[in-house]
C-alpha positions in Angstrom: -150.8 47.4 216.3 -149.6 51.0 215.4 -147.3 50.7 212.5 -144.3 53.3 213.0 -141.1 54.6 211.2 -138.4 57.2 212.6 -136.5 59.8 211.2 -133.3 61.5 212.6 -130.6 62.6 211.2 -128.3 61.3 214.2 -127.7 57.3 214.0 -127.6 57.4 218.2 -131.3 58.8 218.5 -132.6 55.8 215.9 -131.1 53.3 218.2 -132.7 54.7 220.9 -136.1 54.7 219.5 -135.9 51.6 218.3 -134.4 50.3 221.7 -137.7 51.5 223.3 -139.8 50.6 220.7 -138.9 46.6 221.5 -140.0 47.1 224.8 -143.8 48.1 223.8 -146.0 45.7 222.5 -148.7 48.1 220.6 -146.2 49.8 218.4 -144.3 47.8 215.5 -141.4 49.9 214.3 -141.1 49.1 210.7 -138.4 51.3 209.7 -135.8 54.1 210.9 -133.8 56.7 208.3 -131.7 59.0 208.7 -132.6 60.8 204.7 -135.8 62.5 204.5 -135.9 61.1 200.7 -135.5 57.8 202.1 -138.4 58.4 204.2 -140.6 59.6 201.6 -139.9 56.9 199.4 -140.8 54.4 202.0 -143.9 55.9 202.7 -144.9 56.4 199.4 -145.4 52.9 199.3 -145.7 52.0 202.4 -148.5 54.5 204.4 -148.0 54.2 208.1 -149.9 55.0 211.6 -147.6 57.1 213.6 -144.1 59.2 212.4 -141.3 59.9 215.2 -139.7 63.2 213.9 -136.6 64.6 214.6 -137.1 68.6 214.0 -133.7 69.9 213.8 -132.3 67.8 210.3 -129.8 69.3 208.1 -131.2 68.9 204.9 -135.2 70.2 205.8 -136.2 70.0 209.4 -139.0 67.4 210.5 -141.9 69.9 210.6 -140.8 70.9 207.3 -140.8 66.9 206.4 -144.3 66.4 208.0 -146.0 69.5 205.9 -144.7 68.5 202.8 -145.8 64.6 202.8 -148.9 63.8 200.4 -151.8 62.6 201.9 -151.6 59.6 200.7 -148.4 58.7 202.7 -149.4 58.5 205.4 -152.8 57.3 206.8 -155.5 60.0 207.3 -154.8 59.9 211.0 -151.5 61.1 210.2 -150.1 60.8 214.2 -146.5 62.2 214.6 -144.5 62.5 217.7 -141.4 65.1 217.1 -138.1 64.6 218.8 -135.9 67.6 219.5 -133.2 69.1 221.6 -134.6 72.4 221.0 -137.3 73.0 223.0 -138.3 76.4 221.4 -139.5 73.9 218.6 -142.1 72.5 220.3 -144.8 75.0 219.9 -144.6 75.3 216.3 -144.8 71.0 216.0 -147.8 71.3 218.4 -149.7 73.9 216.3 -149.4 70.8 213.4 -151.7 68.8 215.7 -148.7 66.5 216.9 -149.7 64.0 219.6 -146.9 64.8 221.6 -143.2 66.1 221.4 -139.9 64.3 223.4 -137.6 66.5 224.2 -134.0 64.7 224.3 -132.7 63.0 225.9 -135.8 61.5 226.9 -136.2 58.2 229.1 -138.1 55.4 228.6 -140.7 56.0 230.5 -141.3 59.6 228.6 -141.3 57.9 225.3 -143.7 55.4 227.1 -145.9 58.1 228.2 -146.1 59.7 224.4 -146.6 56.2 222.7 -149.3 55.5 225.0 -151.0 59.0 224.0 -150.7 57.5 220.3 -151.9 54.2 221.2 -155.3 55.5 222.9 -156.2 58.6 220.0 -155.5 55.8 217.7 -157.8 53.5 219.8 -160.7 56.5 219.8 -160.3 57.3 216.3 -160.7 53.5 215.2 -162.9 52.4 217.7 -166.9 51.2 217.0 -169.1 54.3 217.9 -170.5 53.3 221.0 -167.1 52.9 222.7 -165.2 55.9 221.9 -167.5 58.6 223.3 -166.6 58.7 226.6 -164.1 60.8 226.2 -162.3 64.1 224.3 -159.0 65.2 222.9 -157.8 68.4 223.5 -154.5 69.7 222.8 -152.8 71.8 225.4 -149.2 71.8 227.0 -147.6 70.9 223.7 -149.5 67.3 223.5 -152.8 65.8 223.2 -154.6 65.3 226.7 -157.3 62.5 226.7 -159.9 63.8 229.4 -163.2 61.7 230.3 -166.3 64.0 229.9 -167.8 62.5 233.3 -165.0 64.1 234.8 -165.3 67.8 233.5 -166.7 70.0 236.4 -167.5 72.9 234.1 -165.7 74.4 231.5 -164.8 78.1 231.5 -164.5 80.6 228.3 -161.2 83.2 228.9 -160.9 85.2 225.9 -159.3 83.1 223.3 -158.8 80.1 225.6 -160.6 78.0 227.9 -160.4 76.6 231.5 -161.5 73.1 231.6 -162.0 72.0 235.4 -161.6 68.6 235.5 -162.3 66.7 238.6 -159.4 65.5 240.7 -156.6 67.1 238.3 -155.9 70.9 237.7 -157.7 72.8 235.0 -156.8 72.5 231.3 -156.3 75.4 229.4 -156.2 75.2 226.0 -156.8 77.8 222.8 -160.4 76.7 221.5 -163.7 78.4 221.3 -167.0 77.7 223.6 -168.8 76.4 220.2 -166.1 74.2 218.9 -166.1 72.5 222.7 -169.6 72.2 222.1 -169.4 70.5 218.7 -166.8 68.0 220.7 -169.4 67.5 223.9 -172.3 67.3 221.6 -170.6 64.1 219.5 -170.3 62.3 223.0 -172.6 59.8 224.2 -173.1 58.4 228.1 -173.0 62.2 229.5 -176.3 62.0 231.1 -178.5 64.8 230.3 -175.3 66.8 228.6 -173.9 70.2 228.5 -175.7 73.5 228.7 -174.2 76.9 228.1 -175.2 79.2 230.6 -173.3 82.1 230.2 -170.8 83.5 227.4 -168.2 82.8 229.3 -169.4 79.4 231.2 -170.3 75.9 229.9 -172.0 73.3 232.4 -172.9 69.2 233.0 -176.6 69.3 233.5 -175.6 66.3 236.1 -173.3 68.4 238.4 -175.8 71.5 239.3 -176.3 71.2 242.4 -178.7 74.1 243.4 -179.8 77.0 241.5 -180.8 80.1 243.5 -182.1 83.4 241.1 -180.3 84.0 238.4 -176.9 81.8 239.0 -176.3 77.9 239.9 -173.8 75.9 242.3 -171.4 73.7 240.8 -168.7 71.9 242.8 -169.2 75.0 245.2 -168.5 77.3 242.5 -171.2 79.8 242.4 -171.8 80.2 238.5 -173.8 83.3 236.7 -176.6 82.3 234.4 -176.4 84.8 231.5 -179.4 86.6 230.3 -179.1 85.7 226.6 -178.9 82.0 228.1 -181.9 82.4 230.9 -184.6 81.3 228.4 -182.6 77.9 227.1 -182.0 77.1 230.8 -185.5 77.9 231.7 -187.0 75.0 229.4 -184.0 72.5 231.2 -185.1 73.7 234.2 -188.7 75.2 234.7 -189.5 77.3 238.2 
């Protein structure tokens, strides 16, 4: 069970939250405030799971709240989902690692889609080992997407971002670098033979090559270059 509070300034927007939370069984609602020093008394003695933050607050603003709470009030997970009508705030509460933002008024089945997102990070974070490598967080679009690594096609570097084709579903593009992917793939487990970098700008399963023909390979009928800093690596994975 994810233990919650909210905080908004407007008495309407609590009673919503707190009217959807009752309808979800994996997040227990302990508490709602309208005072951010309310709040942060509470949590000072109380540490909790997951925050729902209202960003525009008279007093000091949600993301404003969220950066200045000590670490110990909140558990190291530290999970927040920010509410606003503003949605020009939602790229500064995403670069604070926020699950997800709900722009209001949201319906239930919105709220539903961003507690869920909460429920199954928490799940991965907490979960034994074993189980929680079949898949990766990455954050783009403002929230945290939860993508399986069997379904990655390949991922491709653009610049400061990167295009992760995922099969069945449009590409994710999210700022990250090719090594910190890496780090991410390399932490997974039941990926078959892995991931191999094969080009500065193009990462690879070893499962999904489907031919290789001079110096490029076929993925998914994509017709991918095999870089020449990279030939020697993919030579040992693959020798003529």
């Amino acid at each position: 069970m994810i233990r919650a509070i909210a905080l908004d300034d407007e008495p309407p927007a609590l009673r919503v939250i707190t009217r959807f939370c009752e309808q979800i069984d994996f997040v227990d609602l302990q508490k709602t405030f309208s005072r951010t020093d309310q709040a942060l008394t509470y949590l000072e003695q109380f540490p909790v799971d997951l925050l729902f933050l209202d960003i525009n607050m008279p007093s000091m603003s949600g993301i404003d709240f969220y950066k200045s709470l000590p670490q110990q009030a909140v558990t190291t997970d530290r999970m927040v989902i920010f509410t606003t009508a503003h949605a020009e705030h939602a790229v500064e509460g995403f670069n604070l690692n926020a699950v997800d933002y709900l722009l209001k008024p949201f319906t239930f089945d919105r709220f539903l889609q961003a507690a869920t997102r909460a429920s199954d990070y928490y799940q991965f974070l907490h979960a034994p080992a074993p189980a929680r490598h079949t898949y990766i967080y990455i954050r783009a679009d403002y929230r945290l997407n939860k993508i399986a690594v069997n379904d990655i096609v390949f991922i491709e570097g653009l610049d400061d971002y990167l295009k992760i084709h995922v099969q069945n579903s449009k590409p994710i593009v999210t700022r990250m670098t090719m090594k910190a992917i890496l780090q991410k793939l390399d932490e997974t487990e039941e990926t078959g033979e892995g991931f191999l970098r094969v080009h500065r700008s193009y990462i690879v399963p070893v499962s999904r090559i489907e031919a290789i023909k001079n110096k490029s390979l076929l993925i998914a009928g994509q017709e991918i270059p095999i870089g020449a800093s990279y030939e020697a690596d993919f030579q040992k994975r693959f020798p003529a």
